[in-house]
N, CA, C and O of each residue as an XYZ file, in Angstrom:
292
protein
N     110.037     98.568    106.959
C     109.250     98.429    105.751
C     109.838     97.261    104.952
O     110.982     97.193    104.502
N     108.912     96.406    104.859
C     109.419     95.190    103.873
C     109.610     95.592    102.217
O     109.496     96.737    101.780
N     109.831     94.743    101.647
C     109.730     94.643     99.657
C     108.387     94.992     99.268
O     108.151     95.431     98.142
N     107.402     94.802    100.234
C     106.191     95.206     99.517
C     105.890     96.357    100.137
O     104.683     96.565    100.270
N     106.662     97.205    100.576
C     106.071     98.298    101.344
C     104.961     98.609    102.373
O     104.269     99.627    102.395
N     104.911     97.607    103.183
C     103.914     97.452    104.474
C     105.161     97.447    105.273
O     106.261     96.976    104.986
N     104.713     98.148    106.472
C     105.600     98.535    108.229
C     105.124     97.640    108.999
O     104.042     97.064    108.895
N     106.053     97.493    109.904
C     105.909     96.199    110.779
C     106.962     96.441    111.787
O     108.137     96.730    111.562
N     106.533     96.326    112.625
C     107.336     96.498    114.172
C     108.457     95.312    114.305
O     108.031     94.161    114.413
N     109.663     95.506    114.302
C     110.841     94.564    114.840
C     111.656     94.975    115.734
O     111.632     96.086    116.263
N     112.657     93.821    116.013
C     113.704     94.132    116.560
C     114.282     95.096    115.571
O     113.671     95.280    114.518
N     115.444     95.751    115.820
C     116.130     96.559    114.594
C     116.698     96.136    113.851
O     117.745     95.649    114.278
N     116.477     96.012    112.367
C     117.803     95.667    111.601
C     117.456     97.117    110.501
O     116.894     98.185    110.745
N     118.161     96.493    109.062
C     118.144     97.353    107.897
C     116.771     98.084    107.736
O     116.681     99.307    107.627
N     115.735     97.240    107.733
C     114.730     97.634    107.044
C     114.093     98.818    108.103
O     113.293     99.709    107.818
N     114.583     98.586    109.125
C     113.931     99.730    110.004
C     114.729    101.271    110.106
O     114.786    102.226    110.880
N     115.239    100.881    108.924
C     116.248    102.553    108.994
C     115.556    103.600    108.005
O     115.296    103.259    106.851
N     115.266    104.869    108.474
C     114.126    105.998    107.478
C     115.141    107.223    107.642
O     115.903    107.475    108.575
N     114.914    107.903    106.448
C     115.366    108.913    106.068
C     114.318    110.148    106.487
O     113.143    110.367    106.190
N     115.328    110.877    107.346
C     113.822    111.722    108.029
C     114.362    112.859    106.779
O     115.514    112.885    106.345
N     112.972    113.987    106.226
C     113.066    114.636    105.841
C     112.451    116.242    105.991
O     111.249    116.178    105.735
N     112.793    117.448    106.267
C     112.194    118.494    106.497
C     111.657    118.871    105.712
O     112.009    118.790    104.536
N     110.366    119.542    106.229
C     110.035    120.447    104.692
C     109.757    121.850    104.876
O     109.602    122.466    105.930
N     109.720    122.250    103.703
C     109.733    123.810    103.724
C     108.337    124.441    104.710
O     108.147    125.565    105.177
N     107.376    122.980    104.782
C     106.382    123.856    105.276
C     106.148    123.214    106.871
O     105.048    123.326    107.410
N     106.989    122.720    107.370
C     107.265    122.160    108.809
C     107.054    121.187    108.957
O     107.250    120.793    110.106
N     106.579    120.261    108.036
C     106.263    119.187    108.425
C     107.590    118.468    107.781
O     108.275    118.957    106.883
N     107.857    116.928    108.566
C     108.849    115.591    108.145
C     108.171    114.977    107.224
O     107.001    115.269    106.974
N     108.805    114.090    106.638
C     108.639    113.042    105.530
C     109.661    112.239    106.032
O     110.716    112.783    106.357
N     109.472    110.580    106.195
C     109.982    109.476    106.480
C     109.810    109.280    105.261
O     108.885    109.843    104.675
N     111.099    108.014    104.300
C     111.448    107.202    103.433
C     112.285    106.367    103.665
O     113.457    106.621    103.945
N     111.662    104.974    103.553
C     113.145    103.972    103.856
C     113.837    103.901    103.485
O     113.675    104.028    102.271
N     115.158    103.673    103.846
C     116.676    103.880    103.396
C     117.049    102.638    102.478
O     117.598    102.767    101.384
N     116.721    101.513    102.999
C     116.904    100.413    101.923
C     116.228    100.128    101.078
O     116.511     99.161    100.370
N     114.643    101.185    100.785
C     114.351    101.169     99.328
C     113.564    102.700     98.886
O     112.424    103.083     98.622
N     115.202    103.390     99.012
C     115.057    105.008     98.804
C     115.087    104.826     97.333
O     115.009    105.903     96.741
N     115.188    103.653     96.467
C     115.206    104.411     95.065
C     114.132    104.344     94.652
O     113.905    104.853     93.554
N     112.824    103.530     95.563
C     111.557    103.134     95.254
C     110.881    104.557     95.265
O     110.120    104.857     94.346
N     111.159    105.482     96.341
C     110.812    106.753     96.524
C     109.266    106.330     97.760
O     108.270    107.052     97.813
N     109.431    105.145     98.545
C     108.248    104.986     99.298
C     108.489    105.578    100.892
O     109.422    105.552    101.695
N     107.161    106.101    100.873
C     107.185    107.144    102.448
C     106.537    106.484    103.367
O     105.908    105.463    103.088
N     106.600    106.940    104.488
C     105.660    106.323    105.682
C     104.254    107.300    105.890
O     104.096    108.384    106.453
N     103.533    106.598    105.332
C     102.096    106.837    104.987
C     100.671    106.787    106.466
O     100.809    105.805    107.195
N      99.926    107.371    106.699
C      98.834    106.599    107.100
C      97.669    107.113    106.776
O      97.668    108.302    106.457
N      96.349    106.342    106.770
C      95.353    106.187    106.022
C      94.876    107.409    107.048
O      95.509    107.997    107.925
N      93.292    107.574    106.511
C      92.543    108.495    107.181
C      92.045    107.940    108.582
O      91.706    108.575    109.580
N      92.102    106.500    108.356
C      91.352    105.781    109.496
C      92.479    105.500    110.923
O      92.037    105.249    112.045
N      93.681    105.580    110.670
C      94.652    105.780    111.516
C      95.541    104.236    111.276
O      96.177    103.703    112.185
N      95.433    103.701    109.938
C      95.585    102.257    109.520
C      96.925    102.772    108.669
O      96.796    103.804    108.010
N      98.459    101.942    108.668
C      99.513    102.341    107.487
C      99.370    102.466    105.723
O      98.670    101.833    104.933
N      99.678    102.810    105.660
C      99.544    102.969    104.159
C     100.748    102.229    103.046
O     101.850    102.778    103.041
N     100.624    101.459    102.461
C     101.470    100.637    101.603
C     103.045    101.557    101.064
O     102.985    102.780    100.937
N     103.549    101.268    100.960
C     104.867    102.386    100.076
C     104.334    102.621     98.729
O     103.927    103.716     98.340
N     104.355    101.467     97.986
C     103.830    101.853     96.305
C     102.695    102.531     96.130
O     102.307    102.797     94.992
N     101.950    102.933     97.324
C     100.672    103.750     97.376
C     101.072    105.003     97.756
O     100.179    105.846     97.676
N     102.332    105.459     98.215
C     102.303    106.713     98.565
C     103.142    107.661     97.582
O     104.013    107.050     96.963
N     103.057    108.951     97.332
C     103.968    109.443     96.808
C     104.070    111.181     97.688
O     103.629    111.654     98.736
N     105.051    111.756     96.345
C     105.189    112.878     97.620
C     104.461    114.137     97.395
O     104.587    114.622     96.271
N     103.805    114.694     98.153
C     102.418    115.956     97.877
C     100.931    115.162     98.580
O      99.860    115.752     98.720
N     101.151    113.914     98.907
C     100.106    113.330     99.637
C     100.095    114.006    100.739
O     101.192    114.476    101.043
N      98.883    114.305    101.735
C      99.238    114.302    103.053
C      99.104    113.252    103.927
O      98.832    113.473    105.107
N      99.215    112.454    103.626
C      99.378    110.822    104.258
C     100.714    110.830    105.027
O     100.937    110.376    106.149
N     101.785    111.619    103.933
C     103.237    111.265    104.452
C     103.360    112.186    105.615
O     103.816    111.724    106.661
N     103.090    113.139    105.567
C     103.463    114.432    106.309
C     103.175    114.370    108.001
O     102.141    113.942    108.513
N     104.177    114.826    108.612
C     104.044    114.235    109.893
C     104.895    115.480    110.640
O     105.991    116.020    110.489
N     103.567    115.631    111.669
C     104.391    117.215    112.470
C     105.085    117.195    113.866
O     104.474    117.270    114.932
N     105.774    117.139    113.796
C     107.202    117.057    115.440
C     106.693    117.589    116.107
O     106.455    118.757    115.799
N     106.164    117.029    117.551
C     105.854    117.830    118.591
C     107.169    117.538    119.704
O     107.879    116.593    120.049
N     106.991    119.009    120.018
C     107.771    118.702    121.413
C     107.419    117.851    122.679
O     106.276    117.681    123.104
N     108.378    117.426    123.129
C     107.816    116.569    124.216
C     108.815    117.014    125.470
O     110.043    116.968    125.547
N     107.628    117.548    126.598
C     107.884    117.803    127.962
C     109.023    117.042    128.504
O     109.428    116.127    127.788
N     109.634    117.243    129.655
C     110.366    116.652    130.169
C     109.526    116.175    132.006
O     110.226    116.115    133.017
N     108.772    116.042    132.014
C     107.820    116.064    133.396
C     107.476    114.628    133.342
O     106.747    114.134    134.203
């Protein structure tokens, strides 16, 4: 996540580091670590398009994202 809060695929550095978060009701919440004081989550639209950081906050279900298990086959 850049300064303006749009995601973008890189090699790894800082900006690609997220704070995974649990919630009481099973679902994660992602927030980037290098602008956790912004309070911006990893969002996506209804259309399956990202969602800005300064557009998201927390009680959206934009952020909310459910862990599936994945097979070993």
């Amino acid at each position: 996540m850049d300064t303006d809060g749009l995601l973008y695929g890189s090699t790894p550095n800082e900006e690609c580091l997220f704070l995974e978060r649990l919630e009481e009701n099973h679902y994660n919440t992602y927030t980037s670590k290098k602008h956790a004081e912004k309070n911006w989550f990893v969002g996506l639209k209804k259309n399956g398009s990202c969602k800005r950081g300064p557009r998201t906050h927390y009680g959206q279900k934009a952020i909310l994202f459910l862990p599936l298990p994945v097979s070993s086959d």
